[in-house]
ZAMARGU-4260 file (C-alpha; in steps of 0.2 Angstrom, whole numbers, plus 5000, padded with zeros to 4 digits):
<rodrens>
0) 5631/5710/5608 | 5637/5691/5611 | 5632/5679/5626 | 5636/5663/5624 | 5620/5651/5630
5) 5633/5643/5644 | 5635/5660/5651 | 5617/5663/5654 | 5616/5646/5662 | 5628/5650/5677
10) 5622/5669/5677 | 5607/5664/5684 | 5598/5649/5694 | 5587/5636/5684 | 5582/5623/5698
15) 5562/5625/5695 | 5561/5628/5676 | 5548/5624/5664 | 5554/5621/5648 | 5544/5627/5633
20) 5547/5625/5614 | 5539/5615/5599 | 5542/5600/5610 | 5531/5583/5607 | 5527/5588/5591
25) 5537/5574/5580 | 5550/5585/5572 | 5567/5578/5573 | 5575/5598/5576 | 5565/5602/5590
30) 5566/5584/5600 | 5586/5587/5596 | 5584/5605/5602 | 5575/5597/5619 | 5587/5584/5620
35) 5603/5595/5622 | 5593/5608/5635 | 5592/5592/5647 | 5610/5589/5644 | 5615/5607/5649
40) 5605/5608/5664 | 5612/5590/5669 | 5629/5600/5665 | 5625/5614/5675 | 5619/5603/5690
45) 5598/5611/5691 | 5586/5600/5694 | 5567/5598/5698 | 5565/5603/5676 | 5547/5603/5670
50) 5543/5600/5653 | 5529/5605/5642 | 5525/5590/5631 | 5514/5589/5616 | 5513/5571/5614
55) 5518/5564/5631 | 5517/5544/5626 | 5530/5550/5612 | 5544/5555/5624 | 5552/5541/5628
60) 5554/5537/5609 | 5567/5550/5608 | 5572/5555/5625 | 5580/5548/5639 | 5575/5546/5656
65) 5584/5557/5668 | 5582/5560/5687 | 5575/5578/5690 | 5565/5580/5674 | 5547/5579/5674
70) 5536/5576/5659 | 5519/5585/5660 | 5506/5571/5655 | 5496/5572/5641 | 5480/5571/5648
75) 5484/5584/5658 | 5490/5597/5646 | 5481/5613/5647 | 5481/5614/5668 | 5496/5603/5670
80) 5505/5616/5660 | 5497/5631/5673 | 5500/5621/5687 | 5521/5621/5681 | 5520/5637/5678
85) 5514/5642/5694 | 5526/5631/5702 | 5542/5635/5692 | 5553/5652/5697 | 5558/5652/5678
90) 5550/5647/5661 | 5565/5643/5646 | 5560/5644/5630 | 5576/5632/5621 | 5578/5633/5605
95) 5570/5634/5588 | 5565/5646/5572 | 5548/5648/5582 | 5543/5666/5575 | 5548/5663/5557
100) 5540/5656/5541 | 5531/5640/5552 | 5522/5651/5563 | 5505/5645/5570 | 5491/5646/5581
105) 5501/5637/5596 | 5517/5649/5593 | 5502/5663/5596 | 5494/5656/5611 | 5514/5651/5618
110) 5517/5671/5616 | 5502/5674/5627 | 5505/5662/5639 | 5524/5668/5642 | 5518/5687/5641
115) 5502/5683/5656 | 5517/5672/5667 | 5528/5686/5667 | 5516/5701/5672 | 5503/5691/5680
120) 5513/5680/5690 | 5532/5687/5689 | 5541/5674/5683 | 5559/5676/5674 | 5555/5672/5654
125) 5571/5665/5644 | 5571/5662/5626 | 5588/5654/5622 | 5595/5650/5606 | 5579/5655/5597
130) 5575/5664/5578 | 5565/5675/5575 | 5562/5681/5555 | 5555/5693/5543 | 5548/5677/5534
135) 5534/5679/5549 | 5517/5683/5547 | 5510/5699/5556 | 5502/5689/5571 | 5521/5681/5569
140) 5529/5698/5574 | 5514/5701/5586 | 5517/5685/5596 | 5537/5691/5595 | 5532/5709/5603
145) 5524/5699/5614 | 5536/5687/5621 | 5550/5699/5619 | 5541/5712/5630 | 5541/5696/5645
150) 5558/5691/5644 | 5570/5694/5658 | 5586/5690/5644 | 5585/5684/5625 | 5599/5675/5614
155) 5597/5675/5600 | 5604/5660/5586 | 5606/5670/5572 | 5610/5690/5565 | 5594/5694/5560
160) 5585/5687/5575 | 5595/5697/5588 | 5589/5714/5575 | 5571/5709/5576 | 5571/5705/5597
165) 5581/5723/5598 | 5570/5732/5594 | 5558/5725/5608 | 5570/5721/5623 | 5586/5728/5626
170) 5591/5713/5635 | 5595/5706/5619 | 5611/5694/5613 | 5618/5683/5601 | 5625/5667/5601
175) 5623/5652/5590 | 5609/5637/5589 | 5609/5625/5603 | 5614/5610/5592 | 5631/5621/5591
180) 5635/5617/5610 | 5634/5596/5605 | 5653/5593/5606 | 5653/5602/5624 | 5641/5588/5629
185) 5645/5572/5639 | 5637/5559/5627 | 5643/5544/5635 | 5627/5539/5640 | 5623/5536/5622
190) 5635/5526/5616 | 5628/5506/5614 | 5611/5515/5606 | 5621/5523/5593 | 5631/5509/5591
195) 5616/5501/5587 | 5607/5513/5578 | 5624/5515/5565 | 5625/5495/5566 | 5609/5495/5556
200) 5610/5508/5545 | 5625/5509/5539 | 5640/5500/5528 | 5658/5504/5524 | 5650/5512/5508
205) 5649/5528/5504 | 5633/5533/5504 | 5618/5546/5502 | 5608/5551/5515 | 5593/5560/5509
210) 5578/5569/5520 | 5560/5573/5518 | 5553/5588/5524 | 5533/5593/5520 | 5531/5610/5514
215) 5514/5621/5513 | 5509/5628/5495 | 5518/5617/5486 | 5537/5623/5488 | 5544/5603/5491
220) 5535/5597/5472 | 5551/5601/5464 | 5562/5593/5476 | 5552/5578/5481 | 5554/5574/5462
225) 5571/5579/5461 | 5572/5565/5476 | 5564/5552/5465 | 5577/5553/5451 | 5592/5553/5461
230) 5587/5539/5467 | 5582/5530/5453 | 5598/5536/5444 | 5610/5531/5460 | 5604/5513/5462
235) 5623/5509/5465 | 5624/5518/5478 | 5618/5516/5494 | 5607/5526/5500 | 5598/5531/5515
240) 5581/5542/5514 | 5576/5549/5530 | 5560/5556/5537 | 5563/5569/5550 | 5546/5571/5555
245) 5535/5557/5563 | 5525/5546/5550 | 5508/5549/5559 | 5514/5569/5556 | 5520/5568/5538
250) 5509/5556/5529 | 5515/5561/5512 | 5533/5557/5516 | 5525/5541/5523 | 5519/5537/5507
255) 5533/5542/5497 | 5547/5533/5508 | 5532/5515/5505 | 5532/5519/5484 | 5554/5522/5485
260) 5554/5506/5496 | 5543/5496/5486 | 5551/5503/5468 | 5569/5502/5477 | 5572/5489/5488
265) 5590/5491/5491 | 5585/5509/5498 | 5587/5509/5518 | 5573/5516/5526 | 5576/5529/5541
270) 5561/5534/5549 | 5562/5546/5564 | 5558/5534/5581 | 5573/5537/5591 | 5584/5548/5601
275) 5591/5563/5590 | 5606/5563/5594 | 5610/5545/5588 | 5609/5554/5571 | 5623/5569/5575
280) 5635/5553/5582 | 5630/5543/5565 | 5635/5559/5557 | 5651/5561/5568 | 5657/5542/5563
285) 5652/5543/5543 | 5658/5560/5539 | 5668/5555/5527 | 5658/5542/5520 | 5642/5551/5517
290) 5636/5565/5507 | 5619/5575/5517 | 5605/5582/5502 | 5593/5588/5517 | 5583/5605/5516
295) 5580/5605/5536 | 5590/5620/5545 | 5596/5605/5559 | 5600/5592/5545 | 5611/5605/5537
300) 5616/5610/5552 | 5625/5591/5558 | 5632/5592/5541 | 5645/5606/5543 | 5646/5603/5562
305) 5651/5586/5558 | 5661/5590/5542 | 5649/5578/5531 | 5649/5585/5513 | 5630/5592/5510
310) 5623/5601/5496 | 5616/5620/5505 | 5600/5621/5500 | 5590/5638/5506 | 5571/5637/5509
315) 5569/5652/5522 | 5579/5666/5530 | 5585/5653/5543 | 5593/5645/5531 | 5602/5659/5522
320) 5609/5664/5542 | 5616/5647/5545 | 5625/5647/5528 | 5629/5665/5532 | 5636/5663/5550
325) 5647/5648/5543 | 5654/5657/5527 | 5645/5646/5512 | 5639/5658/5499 | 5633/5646/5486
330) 5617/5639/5489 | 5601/5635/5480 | 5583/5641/5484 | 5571/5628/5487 | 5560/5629/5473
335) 5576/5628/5460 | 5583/5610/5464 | 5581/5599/5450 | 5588/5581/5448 | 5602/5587/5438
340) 5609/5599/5448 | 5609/5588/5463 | 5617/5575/5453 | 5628/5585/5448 | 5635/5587/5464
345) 5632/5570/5467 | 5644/5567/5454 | 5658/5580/5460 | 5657/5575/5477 | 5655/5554/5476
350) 5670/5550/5469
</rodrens>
């Protein structure tokens, strides 16, 4: 059944939410996921917002300050967190493929936590624009019985994360991701820090913008050297390589963006240190002008929303969903990329 996020919003009253999700933790999908929550409760009018912050001296780095919304310290982390939770009528869990292949530790102890706040303490639980996948381990799907067993309504981003939550809560719908609802947005405020942020990166070239992602077990070696020759062979071009993950988080692709930029100096440089949404109104501007070789599901996911021209590459169901949901069939798992067929759609697309 579909809901549409915005719909939940006005059903129900969110002054006195805590906001829960991966946040603070130096990935560029969930500080854009946090990022668009703020903006649709400053949409909707609530106030008195309460976040759960890993990193708290991180968040001004990607996030604006806005009245109403309170950061819970750093150093207060464990009972700062209680103390929200106690104060706060509901708890929003916004965005993300929490249970999926990156389950943790931390995405166990957040399914306890939700699960104790809701039948120890009564509050309203919301999971909104979140997946949920058979790519989970067994504490995955434990934590998801969990959380789904608390919450007052779920919607779910994807097909096969509304199946999974079904089965567990009958308050269950679909939507889309919350990176979906960016053009719905008023993002005035950010206007002379994209202006910036596109003023120094960015030419009236075409150009390549390439991401790093870290992956366990060594999935990435083939497309981390697939990288290397695309940009040894596209020295013409420029070309910008991204991390979408915090160097102190990713020290390989810390390494590897200081080897390209010694070996390449004409290579720009993007690491992630600033607001998230500067990279969807990059995106937005140079749509035309850039072709997007990113395995990350919200790299891919500014691609088609913007219209930039990417290359659909699947490393997990989430990705096979989004491609799915937006009618690309042709797409290449993670552990087949090659430099040659990524030039060779370099080639096709460049010209």
């Amino acid at each position: 059944m579909n809901k549409r996020i915005t719909e939940l919003l006005k059903e129900h009253d969110f002054n006195k939410t805590l906001l829960i999700g991966y946040y603070g933790g130096g990935n560029f999908g969930d500080e854009l996921l946090l990022e668009i929550v703020i903006n649709l409760f400053q949409k909707f009018g609530y106030s008195s917002t309460e976040i759960f912050y890993l990193w708290y001296i991180s968040y001004k780095e990607f996030h604006r300050n806005v009245k109403g919304v309170r950061v819970i310290p750093k150093e207060k982390k464990v009972w700062g967190m209680l103390a929200s939770i106690v104060r706060s009528k509901n708890i929003l869990v916004g965005g993300g493929g929490i249970w999926g292949l990156d389950f943790n530790n931390n995405v166990l102890a957040l399914s306890i936590i939700l699960f104790l706040s809701r039948f120890l303490l009564g509050k309203k639980i919301f999971l909104v624009g979140i997946g949920y996948y058979s790519s989970t381990t067994k504490l995955g799907n434990f934590g998801a019985w969990l959380t789904a067993k608390a919450s007052t309504e779920i919607i779910a981003r994807d097909e096969e994360t509304f199946n999974n939550f079904k089965k567990f809560q009958k308050n269950t719908y679909v939507d889309t991701d919350l990176a979906f609802y960016l053009p719905e947005l008023s993002l005035a405020p950010y206007t002379e820090d994209a202006e910036r942020f596109i003023q120094k990166i960015s030419s009236d070239k075409k150009k390549i913008f390439l991401t790093i992602r870290r992956f366990g077990g060594g999935r990435g070696a083939a497309y981390m050297t697939a990288l290397r020759e695309v940009i040894k062979n596209n020295r013409d071009k420029q070309i910008i390589l991204a991390m979408l993950e915090t160097s102190s988080i990713d020290v390989e692709g810390r390494s590897f963006t200081s080897e390209v930029q010694s070996q390449f100096p004409t290579v720009t440089i993007l690491p992630f240190s600033y607001n998230p949404i500067l990279l969807y109104l990059f995106f937005r501007k140079e749509a035309k002008q850039i072709l997007v070789i990113s395995p990350q599901f919200h790299g891919q996911l500014l691609a088609i929303l913007t219209g930039a021209r990417f290359f659909p590459i699947s490393y997990d169901n989430k990705n096979r969903e989004l491609f799915q949901r937006n009618s690309i069939t042709s797409f290449t798992e993670i552990e087949n990329i090659n430099a040659q067929n990524l030039q060779t759609w370099i080639d096709q697309s460049y010209g």
